[in-house]
N, C-alpha and C positions, 0 to 999 in steps of 0.2 A: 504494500500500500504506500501511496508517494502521496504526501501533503503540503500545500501551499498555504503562504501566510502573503496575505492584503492586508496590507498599513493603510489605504486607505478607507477600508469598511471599518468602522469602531466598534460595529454592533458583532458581528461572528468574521474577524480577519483568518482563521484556519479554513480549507476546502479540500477535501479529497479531490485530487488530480489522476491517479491512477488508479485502479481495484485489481489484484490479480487474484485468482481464485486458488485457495493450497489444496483446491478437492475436487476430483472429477465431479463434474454436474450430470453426464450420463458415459456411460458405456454401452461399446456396440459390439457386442461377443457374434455376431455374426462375422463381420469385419475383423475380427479376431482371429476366430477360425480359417478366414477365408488367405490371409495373410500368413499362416501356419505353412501355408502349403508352396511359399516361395524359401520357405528355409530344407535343409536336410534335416534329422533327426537327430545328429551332431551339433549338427550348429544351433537348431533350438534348444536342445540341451546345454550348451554353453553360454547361452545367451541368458537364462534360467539361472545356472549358475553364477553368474557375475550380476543379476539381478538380484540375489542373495546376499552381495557385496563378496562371492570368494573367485578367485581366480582357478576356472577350471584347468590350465593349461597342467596345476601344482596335483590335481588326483586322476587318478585312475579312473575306466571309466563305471566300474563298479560301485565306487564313492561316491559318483557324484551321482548314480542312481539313488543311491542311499542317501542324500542330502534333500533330491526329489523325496522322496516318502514322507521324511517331514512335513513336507505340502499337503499330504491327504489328506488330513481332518480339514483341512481349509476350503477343498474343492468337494470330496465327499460327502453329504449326509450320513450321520449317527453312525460312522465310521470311529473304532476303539482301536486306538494304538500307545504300544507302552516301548519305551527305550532305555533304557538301562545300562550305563556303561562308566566310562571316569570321568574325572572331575574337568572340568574344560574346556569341553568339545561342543561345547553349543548348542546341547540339547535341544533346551525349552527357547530355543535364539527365532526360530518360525513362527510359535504362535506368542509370544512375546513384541517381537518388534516389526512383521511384516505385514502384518493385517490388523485394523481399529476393531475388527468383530468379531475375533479371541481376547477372552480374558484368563491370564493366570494366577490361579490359586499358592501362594507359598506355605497354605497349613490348616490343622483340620476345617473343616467346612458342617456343616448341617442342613439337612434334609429340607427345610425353609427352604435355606439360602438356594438351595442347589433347585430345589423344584419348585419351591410355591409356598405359601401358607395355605392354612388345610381351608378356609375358608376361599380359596381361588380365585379373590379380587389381586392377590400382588403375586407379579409372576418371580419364576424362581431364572437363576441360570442359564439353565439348557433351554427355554423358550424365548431368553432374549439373543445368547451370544450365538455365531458361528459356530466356536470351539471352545469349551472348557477344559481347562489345563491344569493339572496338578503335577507342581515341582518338589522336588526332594519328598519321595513318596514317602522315606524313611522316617518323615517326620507326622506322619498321618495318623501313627500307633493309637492316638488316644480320639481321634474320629470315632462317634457311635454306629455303632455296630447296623442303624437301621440305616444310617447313609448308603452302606453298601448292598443293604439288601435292597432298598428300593434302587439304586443304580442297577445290581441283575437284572432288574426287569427292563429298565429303561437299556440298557445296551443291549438288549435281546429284542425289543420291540419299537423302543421307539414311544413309548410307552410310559405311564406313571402316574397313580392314587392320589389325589388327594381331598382327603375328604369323603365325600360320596360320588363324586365325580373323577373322568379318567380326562388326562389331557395326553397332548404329544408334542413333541418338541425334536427339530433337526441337530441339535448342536453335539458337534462329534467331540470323546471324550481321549483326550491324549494325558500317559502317564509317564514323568521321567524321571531318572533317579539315578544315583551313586553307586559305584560295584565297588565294595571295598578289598578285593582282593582281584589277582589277575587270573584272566576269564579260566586259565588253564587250569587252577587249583577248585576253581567253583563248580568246573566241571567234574571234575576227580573227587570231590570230595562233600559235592550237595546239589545243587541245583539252580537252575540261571532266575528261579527268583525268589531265593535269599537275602537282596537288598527290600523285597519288600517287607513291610510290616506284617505282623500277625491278623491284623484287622481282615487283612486282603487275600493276604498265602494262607490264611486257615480257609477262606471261599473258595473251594477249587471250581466252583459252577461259574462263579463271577467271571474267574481267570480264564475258563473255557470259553468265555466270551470276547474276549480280546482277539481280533482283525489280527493282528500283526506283532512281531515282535521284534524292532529295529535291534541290529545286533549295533548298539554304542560302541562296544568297544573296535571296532574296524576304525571308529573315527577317529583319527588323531589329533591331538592339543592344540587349540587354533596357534599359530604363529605370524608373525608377520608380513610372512611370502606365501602366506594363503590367503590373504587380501587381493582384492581387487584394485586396478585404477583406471581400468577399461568399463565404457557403457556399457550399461541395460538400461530395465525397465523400470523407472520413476516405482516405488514401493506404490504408490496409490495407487497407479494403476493396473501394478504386478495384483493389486488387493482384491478389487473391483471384480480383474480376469477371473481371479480364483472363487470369489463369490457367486458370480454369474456360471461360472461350468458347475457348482451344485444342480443346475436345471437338469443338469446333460444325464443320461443315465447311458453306460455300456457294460453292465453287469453279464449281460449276453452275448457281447461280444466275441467271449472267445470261444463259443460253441460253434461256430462259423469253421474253424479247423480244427479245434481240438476237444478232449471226452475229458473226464476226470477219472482216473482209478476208482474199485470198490472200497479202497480204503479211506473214503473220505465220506463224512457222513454230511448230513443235510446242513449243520451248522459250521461246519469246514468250507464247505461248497461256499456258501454264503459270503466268508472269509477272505477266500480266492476270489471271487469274483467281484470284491467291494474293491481288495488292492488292484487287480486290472483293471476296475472301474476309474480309482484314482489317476494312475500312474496314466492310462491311455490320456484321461485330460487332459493331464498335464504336459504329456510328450507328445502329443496325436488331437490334442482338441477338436479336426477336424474329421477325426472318429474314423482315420481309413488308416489303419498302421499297415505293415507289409507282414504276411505271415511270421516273417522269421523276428521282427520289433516285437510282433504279437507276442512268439513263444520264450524271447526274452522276459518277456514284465509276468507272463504266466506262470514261468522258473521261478523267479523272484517271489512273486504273491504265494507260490506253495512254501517256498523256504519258509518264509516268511512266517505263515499260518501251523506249519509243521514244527517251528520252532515251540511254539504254546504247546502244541497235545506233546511232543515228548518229553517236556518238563514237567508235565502233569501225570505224564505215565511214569517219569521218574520218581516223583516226590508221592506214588502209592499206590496211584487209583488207576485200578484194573481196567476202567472201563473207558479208558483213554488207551487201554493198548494197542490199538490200528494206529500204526504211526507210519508206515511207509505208501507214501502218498505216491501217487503216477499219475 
């Protein structure tokens, strides 16, 4: 904003001379998409990348798929993803600082807050934001126990009580947290979610519900030559993009070439095909990848979803033993 001062008017000498606006007034995710399709898959992905403020040229191209993931509670509906790893890697950096419509939580929260009051005039959370975010899950331990039982339902349906009435709400629920030991020992000697609390790792139905399970620890300590000083995309309107592809749905997608093994049961399915839902948005907006980008993000979405049931078939329950997915 640029203002002017008249000495000669006595009565209001100040006038705004400029207005520039700091917020998209609209977006046109047609034009979006349609623009998608003058880049390669590379180069959109890099361009994503450094819209993030990191320099893709410094990871691999695996990393910077996994930097994408982050994105998915932002572009997909009541989409649950939890990441877990060391201290410095930027976790909760996506739904913290790229988008105005996640909010993150640093510590325990209550069923109000998160849904409503029971009386259904004041909304909770998940019906206002995009994404709700819970950081250093470690710190969650003394959360009441009915937070997370009403969240089971809400990350299963979309869904949630209050009162006598049932409401529903989009906002995808992303979890991240600390490993305080290296991932090698965690593995050898208990399970990849021992950082959480008891609150959470005694609900193995909750945990069964978790989309995705970013492996943290692949990510390494930000440094200062994993910065960017090459354009992208202005954060608003990187914001805006990822708001507006919530519309898109390609949860179908990848039935077009490929099946799922019998070892995936209906809430795995589900799983898989929310992260190709995500990840296609993000890399493919205009919803036409090539078989082989397809069977890329497909790999990825079952790692992904496979990482959850075998940690849950390690930490006891029998009935998580279908773990080898195809």
């Amino acid at each position: 904003m640029e203002v002017e001062w008249d000495e000669s008017d006595s009565k209001a000498p100040f006038s705004i001379s400029q207005l520039t606006p700091i917020q998209l007034a609209s977006f046109n995710l047609e034009e979006y998409r349609k623009l998608r399709t003058q880049f390669t898959a590379e180069e959109w992905i890099d361009l994503l990348i450094r819209s993030m403020g990191y320099e893709p040229s410094q990871f691999s191209q695996r990393l910077k798929t996994l930097f994408l993931l982050r994105l998915i509670p932002l572009c997909e509906r009541n989409y649950n993803l939890v990441e877990l790893g060391p201290r410095g890697t930027g976790k909760s950096f996506a739904v913290q600082e790229l988008s105005p419509y996640a909010a993150l939580l640093t510590g325990p929260t209550t069923v109000a807050n998160l849904f409503g009051h029971m009386n259904g005039k004041v909304k909770g959370m998940v019906s206002i934001w995009d994404v709700v975010g819970f950081d250093e899950v470690a710190d969650l331990q003394k959360m009441p126990k009915e937070v997370i039982t009403t969240m089971k339902t809400y990350c299963e349906s979309g869904q949630f009580q209050r009162g006598a009435e049932s409401f529903a709400g989009d906002a995808s629920i992303a979890m991240f947290g600390n490993t305080q030991q290296p991932i090698d020992v965690m593995v050898q000697t208990g399970h990849l979610f021992a950082p959480m609390p008891d609150v959470i790792r005694d609900d193995r139905a909750f945990i069964d519900r978790l989309h995705c399970y970013l492996p943290g620890w692949e990510v390494p300590n930000m440094r200062n030559e994993f910065f960017t000083d090459h354009y992208g995309f202005v954060i608003d309107y990187l914001a805006e993009a990822l708001r507006d592809l919530r519309k898109l749905n390609y949860t179908e997608l990848c039935d077009s070439h490929f099946g799922l093994g019998s070892h995936l049961n209906t809430r795995d399915r589900k799983a898989v095909r929310r992260t190709v839902s995500g990840l296609v948005k993000i890399i493919h907006p205009h919803g036409e990848p090539s078989k082989e980008d397809l069977e890329e993000i497909l790999k990825l979405a079952i790692e992904c979803r496979r990482r959850v049931k075998e940690q849950l078939k390690k930490m006891g329950s029998f009935e998580y033993s279908q773990t080898s997915f195809s």
